[in-house]
C-alpha positions as protocol buffer text, in pm:
chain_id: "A"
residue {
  index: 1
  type: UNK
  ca { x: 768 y: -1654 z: 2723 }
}
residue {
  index: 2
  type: UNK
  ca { x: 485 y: -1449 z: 2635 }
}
residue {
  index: 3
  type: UNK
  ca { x: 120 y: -1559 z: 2692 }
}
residue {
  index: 4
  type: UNK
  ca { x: -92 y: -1429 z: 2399 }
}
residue {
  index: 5
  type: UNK
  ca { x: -455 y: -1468 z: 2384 }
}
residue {
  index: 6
  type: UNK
  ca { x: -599 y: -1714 z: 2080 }
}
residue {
  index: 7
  type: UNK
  ca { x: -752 y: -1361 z: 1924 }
}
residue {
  index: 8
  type: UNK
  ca { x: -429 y: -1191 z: 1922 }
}
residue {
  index: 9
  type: UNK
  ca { x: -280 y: -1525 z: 1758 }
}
residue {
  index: 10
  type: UNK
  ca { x: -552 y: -1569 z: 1554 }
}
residue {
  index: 11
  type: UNK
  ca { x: -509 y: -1149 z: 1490 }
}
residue {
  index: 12
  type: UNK
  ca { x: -134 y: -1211 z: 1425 }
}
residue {
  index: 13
  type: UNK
  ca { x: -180 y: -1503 z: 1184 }
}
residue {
  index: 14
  type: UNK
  ca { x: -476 y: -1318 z: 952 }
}
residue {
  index: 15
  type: UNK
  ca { x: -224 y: -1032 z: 937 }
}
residue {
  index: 16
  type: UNK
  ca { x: 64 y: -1251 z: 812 }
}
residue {
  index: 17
  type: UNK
  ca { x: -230 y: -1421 z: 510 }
}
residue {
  index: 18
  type: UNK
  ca { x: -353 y: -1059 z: 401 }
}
residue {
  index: 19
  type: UNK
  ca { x: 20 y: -957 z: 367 }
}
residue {
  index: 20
  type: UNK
  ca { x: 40 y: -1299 z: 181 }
}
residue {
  index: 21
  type: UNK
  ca { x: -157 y: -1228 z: -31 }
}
residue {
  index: 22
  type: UNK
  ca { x: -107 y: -843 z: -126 }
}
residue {
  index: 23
  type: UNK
  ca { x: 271 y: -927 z: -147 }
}
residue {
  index: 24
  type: UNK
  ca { x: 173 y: -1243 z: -419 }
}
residue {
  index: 25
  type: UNK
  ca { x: -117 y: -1084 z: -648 }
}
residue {
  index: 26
  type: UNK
  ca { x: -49 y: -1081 z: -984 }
}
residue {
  index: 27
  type: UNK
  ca { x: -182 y: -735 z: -1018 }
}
residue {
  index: 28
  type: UNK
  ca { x: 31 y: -430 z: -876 }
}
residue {
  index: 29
  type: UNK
  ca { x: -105 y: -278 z: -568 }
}
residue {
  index: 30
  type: UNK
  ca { x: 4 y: 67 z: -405 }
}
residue {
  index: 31
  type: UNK
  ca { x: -89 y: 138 z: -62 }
}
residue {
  index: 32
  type: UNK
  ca { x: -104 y: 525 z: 63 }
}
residue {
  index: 33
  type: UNK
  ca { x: -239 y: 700 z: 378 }
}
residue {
  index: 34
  type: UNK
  ca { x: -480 y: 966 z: 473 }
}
residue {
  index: 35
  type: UNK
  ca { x: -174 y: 1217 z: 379 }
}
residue {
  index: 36
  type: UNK
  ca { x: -110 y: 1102 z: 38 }
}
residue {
  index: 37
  type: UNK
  ca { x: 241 y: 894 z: 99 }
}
residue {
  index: 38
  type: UNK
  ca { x: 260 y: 540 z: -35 }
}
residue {
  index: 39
  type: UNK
  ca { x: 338 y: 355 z: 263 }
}
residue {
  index: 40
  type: UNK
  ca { x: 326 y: -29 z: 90 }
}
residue {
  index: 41
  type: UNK
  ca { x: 375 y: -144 z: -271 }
}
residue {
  index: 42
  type: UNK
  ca { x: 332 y: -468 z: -357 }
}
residue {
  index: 43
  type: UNK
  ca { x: 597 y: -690 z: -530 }
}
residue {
  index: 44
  type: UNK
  ca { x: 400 y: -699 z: -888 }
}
residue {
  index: 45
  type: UNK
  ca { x: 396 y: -331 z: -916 }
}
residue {
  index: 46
  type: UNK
  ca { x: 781 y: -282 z: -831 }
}
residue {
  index: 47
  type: UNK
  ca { x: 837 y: -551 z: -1129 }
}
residue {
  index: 48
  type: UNK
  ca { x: 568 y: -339 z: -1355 }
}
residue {
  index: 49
  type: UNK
  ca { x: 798 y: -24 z: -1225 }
}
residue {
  index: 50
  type: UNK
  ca { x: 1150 y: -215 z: -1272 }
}
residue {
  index: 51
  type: UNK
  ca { x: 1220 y: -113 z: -942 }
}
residue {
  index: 52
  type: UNK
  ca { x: 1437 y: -329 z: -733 }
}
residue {
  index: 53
  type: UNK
  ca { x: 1405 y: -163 z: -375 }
}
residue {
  index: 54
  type: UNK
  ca { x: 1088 y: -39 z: -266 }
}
residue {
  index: 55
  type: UNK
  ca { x: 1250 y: 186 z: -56 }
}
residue {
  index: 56
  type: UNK
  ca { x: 1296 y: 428 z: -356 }
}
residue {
  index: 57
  type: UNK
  ca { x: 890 y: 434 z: -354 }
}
residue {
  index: 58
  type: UNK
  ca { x: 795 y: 441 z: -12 }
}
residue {
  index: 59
  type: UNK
  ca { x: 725 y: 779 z: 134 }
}
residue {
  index: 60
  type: UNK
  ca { x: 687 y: 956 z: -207 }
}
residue {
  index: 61
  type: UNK
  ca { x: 361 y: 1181 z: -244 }
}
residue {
  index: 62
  type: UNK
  ca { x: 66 y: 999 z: -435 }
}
residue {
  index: 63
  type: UNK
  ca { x: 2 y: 1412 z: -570 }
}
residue {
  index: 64
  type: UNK
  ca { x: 333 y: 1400 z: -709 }
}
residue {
  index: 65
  type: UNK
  ca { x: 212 y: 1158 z: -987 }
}
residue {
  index: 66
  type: UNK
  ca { x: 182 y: 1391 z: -1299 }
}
residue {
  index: 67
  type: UNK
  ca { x: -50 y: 1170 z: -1421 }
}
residue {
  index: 68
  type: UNK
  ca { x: -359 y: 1287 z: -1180 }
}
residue {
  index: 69
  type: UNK
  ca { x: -534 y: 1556 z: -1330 }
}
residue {
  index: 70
  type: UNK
  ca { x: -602 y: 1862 z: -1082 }
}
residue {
  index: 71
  type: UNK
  ca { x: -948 y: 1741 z: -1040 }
}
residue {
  index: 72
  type: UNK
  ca { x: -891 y: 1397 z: -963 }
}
residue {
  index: 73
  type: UNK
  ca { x: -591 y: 1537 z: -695 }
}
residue {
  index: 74
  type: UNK
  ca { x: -860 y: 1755 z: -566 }
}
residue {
  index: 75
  type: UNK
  ca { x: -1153 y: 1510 z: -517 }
}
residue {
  index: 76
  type: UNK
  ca { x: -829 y: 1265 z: -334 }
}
residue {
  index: 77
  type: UNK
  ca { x: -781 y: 1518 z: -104 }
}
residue {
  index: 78
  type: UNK
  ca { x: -1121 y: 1604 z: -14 }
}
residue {
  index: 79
  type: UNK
  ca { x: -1184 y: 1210 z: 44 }
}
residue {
  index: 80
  type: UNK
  ca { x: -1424 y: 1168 z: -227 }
}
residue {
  index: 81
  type: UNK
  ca { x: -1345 y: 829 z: -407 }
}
residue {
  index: 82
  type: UNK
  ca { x: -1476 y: 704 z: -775 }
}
């Protein structure tokens, strides 16, 4: 058995709420990283999406979406945020 400290518990158990609660919102939420590639959808935007398998998302390029205008790709990729 594994002796965890009460802040990695605690750590472990915020972790599990935030998912929670991304996973439950009633608004769809798309997660990417630094690079551009969705890494985490949330369950309301695959129903929005009528996708069943978010694996079909995951990994795809957030500069692949045709509707981002060149400027707004740009500004992405040089961090700026509106």
């Amino acid at each position: 058995m594994r002796n965890e400290s009460p802040l990695a518990l605690a750590s472990g158990a915020a972790d599990s709420l935030l998912y929670n609660i991304f996973e439950n919102l009633s608004v769809g939420l798309e997660l990417y990283d630094k690079s551009g590639f969705m890494i985490e959808v949330n369950h309301t935007e695959l129903q929005s999406m009528g996708i069943k398998n978010r694996e079909e998302l995951l990994g795809r390029s957030l500069f692949d979406i045709p509707s981002l205008s060149g400027k707004d790709k740009l500004e992405i990729m040089n961090g700026e945020t509106y």
